[in-house]
ChimeraX commands (.cxc) that place a marker at each C-alpha (Angstrom):
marker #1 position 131.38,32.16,217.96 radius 0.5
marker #1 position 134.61,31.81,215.54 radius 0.5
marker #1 position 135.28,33.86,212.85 radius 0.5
marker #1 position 137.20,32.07,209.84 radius 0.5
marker #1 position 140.05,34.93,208.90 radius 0.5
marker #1 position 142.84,32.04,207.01 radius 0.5
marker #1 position 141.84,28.92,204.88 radius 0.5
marker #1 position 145.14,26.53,203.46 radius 0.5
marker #1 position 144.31,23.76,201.60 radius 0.5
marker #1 position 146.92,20.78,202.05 radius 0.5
marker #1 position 144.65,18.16,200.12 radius 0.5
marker #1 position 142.91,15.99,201.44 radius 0.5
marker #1 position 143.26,18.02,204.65 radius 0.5
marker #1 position 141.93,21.76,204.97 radius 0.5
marker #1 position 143.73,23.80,207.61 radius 0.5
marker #1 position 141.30,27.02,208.85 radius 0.5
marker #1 position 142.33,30.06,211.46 radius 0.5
marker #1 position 139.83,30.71,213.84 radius 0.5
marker #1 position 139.51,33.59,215.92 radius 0.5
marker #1 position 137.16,33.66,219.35 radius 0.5
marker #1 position 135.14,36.80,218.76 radius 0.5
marker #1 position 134.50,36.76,222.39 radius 0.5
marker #1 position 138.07,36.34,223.75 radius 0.5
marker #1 position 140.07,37.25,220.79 radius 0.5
marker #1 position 141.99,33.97,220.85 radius 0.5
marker #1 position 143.15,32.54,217.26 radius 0.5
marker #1 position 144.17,29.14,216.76 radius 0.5
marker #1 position 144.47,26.54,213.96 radius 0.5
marker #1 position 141.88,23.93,213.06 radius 0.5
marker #1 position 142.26,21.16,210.80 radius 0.5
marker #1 position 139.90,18.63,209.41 radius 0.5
marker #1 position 139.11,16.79,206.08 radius 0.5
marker #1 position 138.27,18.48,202.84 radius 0.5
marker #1 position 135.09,16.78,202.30 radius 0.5
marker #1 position 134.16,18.11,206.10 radius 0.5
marker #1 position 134.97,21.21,204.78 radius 0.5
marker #1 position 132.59,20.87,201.82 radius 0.5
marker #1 position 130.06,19.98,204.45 radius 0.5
marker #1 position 130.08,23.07,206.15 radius 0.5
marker #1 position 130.59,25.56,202.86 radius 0.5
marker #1 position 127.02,23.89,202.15 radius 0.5
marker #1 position 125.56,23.94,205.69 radius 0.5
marker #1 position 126.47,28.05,205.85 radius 0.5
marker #1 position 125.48,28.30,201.67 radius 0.5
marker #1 position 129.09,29.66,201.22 radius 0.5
marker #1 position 131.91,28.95,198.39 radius 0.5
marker #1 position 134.94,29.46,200.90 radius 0.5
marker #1 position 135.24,29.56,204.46 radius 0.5
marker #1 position 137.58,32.64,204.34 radius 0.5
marker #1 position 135.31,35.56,206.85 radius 0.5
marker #1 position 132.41,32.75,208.11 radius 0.5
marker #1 position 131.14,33.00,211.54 radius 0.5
marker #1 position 130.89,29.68,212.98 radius 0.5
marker #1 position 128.30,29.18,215.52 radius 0.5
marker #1 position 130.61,26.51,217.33 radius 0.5
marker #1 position 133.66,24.63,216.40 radius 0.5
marker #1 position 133.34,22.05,213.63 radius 0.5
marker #1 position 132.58,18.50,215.10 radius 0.5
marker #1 position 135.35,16.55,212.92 radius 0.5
marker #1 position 138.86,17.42,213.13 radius 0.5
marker #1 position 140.49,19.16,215.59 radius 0.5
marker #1 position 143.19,22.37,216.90 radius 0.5
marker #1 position 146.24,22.20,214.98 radius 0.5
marker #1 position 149.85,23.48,215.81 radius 0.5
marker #1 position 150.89,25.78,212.24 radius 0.5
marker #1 position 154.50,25.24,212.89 radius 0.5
marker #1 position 153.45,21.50,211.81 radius 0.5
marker #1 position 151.79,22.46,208.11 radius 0.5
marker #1 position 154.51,21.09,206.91 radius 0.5
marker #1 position 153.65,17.38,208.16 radius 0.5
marker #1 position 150.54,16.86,206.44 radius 0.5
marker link #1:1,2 radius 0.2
marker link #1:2,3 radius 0.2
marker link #1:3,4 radius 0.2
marker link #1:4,5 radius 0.2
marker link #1:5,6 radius 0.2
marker link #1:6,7 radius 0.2
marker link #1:7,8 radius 0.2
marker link #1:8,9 radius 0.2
marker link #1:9,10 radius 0.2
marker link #1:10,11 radius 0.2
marker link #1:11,12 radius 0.2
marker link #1:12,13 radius 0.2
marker link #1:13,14 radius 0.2
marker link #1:14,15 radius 0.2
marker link #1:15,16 radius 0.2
marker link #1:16,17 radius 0.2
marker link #1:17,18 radius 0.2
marker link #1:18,19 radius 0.2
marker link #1:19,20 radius 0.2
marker link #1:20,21 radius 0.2
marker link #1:21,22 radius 0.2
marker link #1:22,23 radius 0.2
marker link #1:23,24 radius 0.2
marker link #1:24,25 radius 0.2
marker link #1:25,26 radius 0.2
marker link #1:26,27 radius 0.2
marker link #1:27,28 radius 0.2
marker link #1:28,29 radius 0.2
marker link #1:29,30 radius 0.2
marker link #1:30,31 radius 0.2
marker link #1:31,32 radius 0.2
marker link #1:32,33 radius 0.2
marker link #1:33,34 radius 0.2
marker link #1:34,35 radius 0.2
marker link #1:35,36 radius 0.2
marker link #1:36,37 radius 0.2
marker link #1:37,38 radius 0.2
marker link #1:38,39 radius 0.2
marker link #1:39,40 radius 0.2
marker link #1:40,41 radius 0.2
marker link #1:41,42 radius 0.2
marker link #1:42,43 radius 0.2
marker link #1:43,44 radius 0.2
marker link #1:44,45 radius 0.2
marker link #1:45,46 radius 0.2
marker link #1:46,47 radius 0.2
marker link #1:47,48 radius 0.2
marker link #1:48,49 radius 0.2
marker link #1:49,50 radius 0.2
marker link #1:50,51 radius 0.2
marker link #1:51,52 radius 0.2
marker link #1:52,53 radius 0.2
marker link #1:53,54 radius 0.2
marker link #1:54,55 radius 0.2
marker link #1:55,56 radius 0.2
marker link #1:56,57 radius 0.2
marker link #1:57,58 radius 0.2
marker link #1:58,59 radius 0.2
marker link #1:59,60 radius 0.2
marker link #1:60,61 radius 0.2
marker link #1:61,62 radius 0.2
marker link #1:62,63 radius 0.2
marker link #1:63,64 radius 0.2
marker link #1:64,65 radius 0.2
marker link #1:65,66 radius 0.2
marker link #1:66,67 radius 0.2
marker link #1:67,68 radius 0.2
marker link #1:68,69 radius 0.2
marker link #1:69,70 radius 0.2
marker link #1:70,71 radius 0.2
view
């Protein structure tokens, strides 16, 4: 499971920080803002921000933050 703990919105992309509840791990994972929409309606949610996330999203993908800056 993943908690959600950052949300950016670059539009049309959506940039969320996951952390690994299990391992503790955080990383970056980007995806489409209409993906996004998908999954604020799958969990009944507004924002992302403190969601746990049964698995990782299927679209989109881990993302590098030193790169926000390119998309």
């Amino acid at each position: 499971m993943y908690k959600v703990f950052f949300r950016i919105c670059r539009y049309p992309h959506v940039v969320i920080g996951l952390v690994n509840i299990t391992t503790g791990e955080k990383g970056y994972w980007w995806f489409s803002i209409l993906h996004e929409e998908m999954l604020c309606e799958e969990y009944h949610v507004k924002n992302l921000k403190g969601v746990l996330l049964d698995e990782l999203p299927q679209n989109g993908g881990w993302f590098d933050y030193n790169d926000i800056n390119r998309i």
